[in-house]
C-alpha positions as CSV (number, residue, x, y, z in Angstrom):
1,X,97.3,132.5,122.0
2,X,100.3,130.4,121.0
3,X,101.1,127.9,123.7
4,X,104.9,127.7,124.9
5,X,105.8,124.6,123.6
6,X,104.2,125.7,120.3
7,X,106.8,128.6,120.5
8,X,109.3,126.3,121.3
9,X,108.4,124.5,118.2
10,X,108.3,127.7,115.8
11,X,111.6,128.6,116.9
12,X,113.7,125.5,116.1
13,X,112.0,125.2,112.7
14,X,112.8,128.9,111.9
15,X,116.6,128.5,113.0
16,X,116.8,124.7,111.3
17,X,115.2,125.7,107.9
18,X,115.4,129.3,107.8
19,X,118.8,130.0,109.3
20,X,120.9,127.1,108.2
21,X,120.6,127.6,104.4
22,X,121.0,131.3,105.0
23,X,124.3,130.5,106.5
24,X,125.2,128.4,103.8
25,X,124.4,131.2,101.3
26,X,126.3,134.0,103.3
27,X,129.4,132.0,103.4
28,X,129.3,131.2,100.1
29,X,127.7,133.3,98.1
30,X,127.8,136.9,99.7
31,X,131.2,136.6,100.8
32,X,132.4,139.5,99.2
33,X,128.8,141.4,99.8
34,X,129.2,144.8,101.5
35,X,127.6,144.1,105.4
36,X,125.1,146.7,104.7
37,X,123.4,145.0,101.8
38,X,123.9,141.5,103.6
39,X,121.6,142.7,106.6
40,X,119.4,144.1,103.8
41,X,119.2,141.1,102.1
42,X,118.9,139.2,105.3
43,X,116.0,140.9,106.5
44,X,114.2,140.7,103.5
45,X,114.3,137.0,103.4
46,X,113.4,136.0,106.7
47,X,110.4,137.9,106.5
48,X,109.3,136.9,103.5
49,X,110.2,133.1,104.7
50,X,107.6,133.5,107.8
51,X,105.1,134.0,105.6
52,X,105.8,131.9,102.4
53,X,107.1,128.4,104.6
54,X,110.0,126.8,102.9
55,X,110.1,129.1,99.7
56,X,113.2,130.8,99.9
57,X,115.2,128.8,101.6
58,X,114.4,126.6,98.2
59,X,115.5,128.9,96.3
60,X,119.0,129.6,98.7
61,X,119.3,126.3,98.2
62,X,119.3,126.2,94.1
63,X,121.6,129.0,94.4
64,X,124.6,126.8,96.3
65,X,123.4,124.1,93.9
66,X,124.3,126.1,90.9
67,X,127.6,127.4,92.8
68,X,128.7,124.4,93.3
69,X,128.2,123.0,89.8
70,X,130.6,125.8,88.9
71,X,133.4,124.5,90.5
72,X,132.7,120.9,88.8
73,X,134.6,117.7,90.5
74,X,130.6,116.0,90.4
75,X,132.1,112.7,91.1
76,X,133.7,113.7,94.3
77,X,131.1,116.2,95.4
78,X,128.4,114.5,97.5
79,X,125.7,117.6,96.8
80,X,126.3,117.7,92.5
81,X,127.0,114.1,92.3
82,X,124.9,112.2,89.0
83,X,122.3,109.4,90.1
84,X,123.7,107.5,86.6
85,X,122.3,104.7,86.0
86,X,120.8,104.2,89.8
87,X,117.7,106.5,90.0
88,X,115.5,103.3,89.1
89,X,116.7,101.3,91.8
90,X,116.2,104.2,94.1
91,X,112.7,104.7,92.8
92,X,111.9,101.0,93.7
93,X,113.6,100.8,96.8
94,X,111.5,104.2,97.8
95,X,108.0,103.3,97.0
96,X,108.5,99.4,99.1
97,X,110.1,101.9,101.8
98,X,107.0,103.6,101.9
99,X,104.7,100.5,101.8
100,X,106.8,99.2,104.7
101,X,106.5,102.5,106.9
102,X,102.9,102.7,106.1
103,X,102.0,99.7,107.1
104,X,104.5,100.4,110.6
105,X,102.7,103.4,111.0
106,X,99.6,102.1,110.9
107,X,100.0,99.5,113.9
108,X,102.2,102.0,115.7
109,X,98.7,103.9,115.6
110,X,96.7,101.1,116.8
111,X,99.2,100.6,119.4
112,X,99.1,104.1,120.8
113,X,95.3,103.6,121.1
114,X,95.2,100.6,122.9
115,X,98.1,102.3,125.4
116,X,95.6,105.2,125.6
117,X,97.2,107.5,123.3
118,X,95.6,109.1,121.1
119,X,97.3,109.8,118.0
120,X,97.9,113.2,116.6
121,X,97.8,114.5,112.9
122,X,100.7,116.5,111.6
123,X,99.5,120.4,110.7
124,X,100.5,119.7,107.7
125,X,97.7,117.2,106.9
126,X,95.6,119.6,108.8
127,X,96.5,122.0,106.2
128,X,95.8,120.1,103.0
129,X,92.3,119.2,104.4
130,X,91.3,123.0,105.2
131,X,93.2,124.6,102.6
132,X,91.2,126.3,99.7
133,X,92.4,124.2,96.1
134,X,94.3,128.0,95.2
135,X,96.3,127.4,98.8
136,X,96.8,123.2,97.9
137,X,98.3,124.0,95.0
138,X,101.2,125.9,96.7
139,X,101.2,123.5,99.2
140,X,101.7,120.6,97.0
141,X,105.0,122.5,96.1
142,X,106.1,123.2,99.4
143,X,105.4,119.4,100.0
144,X,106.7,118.0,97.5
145,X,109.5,120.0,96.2
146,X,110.6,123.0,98.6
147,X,110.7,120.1,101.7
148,X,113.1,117.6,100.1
149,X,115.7,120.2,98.3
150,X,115.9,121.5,101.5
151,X,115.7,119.3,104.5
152,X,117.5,116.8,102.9
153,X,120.4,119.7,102.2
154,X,120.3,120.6,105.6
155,X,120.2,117.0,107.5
156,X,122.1,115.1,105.3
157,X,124.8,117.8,103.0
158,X,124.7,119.7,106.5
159,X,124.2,118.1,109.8
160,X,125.2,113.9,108.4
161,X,127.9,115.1,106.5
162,X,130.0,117.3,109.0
163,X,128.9,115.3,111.7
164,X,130.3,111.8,110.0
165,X,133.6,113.4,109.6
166,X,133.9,114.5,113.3
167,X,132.0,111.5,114.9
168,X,132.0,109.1,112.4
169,X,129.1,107.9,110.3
170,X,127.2,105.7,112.9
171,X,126.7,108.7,115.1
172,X,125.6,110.8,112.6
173,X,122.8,109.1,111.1
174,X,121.3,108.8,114.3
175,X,121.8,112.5,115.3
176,X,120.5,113.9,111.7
177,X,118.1,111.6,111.7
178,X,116.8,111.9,115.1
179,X,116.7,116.1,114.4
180,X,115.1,115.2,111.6
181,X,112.4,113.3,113.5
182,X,112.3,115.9,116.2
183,X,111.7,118.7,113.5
184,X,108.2,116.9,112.4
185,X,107.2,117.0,116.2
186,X,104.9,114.2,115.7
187,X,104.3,110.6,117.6
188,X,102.5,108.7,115.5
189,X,105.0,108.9,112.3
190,X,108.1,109.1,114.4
191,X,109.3,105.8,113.1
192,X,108.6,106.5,109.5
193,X,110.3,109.9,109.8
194,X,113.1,108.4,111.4
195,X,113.5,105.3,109.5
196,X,114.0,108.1,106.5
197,X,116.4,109.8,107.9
198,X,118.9,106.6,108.6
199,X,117.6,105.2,104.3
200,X,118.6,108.9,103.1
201,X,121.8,109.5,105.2
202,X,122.8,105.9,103.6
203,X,121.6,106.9,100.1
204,X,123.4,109.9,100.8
205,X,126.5,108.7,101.5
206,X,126.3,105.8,98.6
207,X,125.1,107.8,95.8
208,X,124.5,111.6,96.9
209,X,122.2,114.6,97.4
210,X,120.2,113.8,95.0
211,X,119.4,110.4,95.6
212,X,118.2,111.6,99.0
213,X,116.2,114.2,97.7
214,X,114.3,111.8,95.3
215,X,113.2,109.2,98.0
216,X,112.2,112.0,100.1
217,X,110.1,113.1,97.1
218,X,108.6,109.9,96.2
219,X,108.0,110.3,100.4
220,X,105.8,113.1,100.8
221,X,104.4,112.5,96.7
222,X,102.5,109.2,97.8
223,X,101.5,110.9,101.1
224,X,100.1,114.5,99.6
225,X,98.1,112.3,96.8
226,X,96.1,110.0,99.3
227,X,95.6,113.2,101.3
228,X,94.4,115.1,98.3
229,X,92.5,112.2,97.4
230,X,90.7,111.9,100.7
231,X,90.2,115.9,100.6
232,X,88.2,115.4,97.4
233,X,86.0,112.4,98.0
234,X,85.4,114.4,101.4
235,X,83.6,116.9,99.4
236,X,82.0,114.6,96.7
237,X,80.6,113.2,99.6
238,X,79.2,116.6,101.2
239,X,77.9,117.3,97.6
240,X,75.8,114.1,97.5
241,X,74.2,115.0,100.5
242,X,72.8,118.5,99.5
């Protein structure tokens, strides 16, 4: 039976990443959509959302891209705006982010232990390491392409940006980026999380969406390999045993 805290837990992450892009989407999209065919269409994607994870609310997402690529202006707009001539820089700047929080992580671990906490994987990495390869290879998508088009649409083209122009920028980096934390509901990577929130609500501001998205990409990429990686030798290693 599904503990309350669990509920809890299912409930933010179906209004943070199923409700917000649908929002989005209504307002911008289905504007002019008949209410009938809106509830229609409403109903159809959240229950096809609860049982694919962050699948549509991908493809929402694409959709408001490609809206908003209409109406041009990709200088000024935040969400369409070109990486140019950065994207290497970001790339760099990613993978030594990763090294760093890995290596943060991994004493933040040993720190928890000592303290008499013992440190929790995410069900994600759960996941990967019971899922059959069919499952892991929608997984890997989910990972490493549903998660960043849309949580970075959300916390930083949704939450950092209409936050920053209310509160100013300071406030919201920590309040997207603390959601963002929140939303992973796990101790052990808390700093890593959060420390990519504040790097993607700045890359976010400096270059755009997309630079966000691809350092959340490079992100969960390195992660889902290793864990992939460990997966396998896991069952080299129960093979050599029979």
């Amino acid at each position: 039976m599904i503990s309350f805290l669990d509920l809890i837990k299912e409930l933010i992450i179906f209004f943070i990443i199923i409700l917000i892009p649908w929002m989005v989407f209504r307002r911008q999209i289905l504007n002019r959509t008949k209410k009938k065919y809106v509830v229609i269409i409403f109903i159809f994607y959240v229950v096809l959302s609860l049982f694919t994870q962050n699948l549509f609310p991908f493809v929402l997402v694409l959709l408001i891209l490609q809206k908003e690529k209409k109406r041009g202006n990709k200088e000024e707009n935040k969400l369409i705006k070109p990486l140019g001539d950065k994207k290497f820089e970001i790339i760099l700047f990613s993978f030594a982010l990763k090294f760093i929080t890995m290596l943060i992580t991994a004493l933040f671990a040993i720190f928890l232990v000592k303290i008499g906490i013992e440190p929790k994987q995410q069900t994600i990495v759960d996941m990967i390491q019971t899922s059959s390869w069919i499952k892991l290879v929608f997984l890997m998508f989910v990972i490493n392409l549903f998660a960043p088009y849309v949580e970075e649409f959300i916390f930083r083209h949704i939450i950092y940006h209409n936050f920053s122009r209310k509160y100013g920028k300071t406030i919201a980096v920590l309040i997207s980026s603390t959601l963002f934390m929140l939303l992973h509901f796990n101790l052990v990577s808390s700093i890593a999380t959060f420390s990519l929130g504040v790097v993607n609500c700045i890359f976010y501001e400096k270059y755009g969406y997309k630079a966000a998205v691809l350092n959340h990409f490079i992100t969960n990429f390195t992660s889902s390999i290793v864990l992939v990686a460990i997966k396998l030798l896991n069952n080299v290693g129960i093979a050599l045993l029979f």
